[in-house]
N, C-alpha and C positions, 0 to 999 in steps of 0.2 A: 665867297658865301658857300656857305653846308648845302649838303643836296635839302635837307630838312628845311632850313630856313627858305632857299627856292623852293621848294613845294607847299612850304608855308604862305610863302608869296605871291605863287600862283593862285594857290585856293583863294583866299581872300581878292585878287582880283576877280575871278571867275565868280563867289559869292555875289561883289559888287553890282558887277555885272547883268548878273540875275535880277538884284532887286530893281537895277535900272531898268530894266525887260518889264519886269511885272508893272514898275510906275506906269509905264508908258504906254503898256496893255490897258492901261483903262483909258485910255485916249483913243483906243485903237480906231473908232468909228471914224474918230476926228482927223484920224491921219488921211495924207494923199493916199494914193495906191501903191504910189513907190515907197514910201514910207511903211505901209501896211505889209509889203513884200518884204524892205527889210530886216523888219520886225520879226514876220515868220521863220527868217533866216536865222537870226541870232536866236529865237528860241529853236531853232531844229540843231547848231550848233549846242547850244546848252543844252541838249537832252528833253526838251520840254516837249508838249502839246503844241501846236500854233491856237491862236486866239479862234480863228474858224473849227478847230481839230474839239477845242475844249467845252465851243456853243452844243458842237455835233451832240458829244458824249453828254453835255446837261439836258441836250432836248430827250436823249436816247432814254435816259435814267428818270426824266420826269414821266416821258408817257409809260414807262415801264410801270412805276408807281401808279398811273391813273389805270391801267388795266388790273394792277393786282387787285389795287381798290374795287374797282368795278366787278373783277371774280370774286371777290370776297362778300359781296350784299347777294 
């Protein structure tokens, strides 16, 4: 096999991968602990946020909006 074609082969697992992360992320409440640790693992493996890292940054950027708001009246 071509180095292309294994690199072609990796990416496309690594894609899969991902999207099995993301499915799974909307469960993530539902998982055990160990489960939910896992989880964080394979996304800090994939480069990602963990599911905790990504509530952090939406609560950061909603109250940032609810203050600009609030500067702005």
């Amino acid at each position: 096999m071509s180095n292309d074609a294994l690199l072609h082969k990796y990416q496309d697992m690594i894609d899969k991968l991902d999207r099995f992360a993301d499915d799974l992320g909307w469960e993530y409440d539902r998982l055990s602990s160990s489960g939910r640790d896992t989880l964080d693992k394979i996304y800090i493996v994939l480069g990602k946020d963990t599911i905790p890292e990504q509530d952090m940054e939406i609560s950061r950027k909603e109250k940032e909006q609810k203050e600009n708001e609030n500067g702005n009246q």
